[in-house]
C-alpha positions, 0 to 999 in steps of 0.5 A: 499525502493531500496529492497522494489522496487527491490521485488515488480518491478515497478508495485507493488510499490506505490509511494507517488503519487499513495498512495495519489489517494489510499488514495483519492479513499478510502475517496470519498467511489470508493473503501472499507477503508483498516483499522488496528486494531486501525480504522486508514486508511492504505495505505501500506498494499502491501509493508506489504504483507507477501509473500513481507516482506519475500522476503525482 
């Protein structure tokens, strides 16, 4: 997580406070579900970036 934080700066990373009202603004429909191969709703797609996955 500390490598996770120190890529993405203060503002592309997503507490667990922000990952809930992502998750809320996907279930009430203001923003499009981000969903895996499996139909699970996905929250992390921004720590799973490739561009981010190499620099970590």
């Amino acid at each position: 997580m500390l490598f996770l934080r120190t890529v993405l700066g203060e503002r592309g990373f997503h507490g667990t406070a922000e990952q809930a009202v992502d998750l809320w603004d996907q279930l009430e429909g203001s923003t499009p579900l981000v969903l895996d191969e499996a139909g699970r709703i996905r929250l992390d797609g921004w720590e799973l970036d490739d561009q981010a996955q190499d620099r970590v």
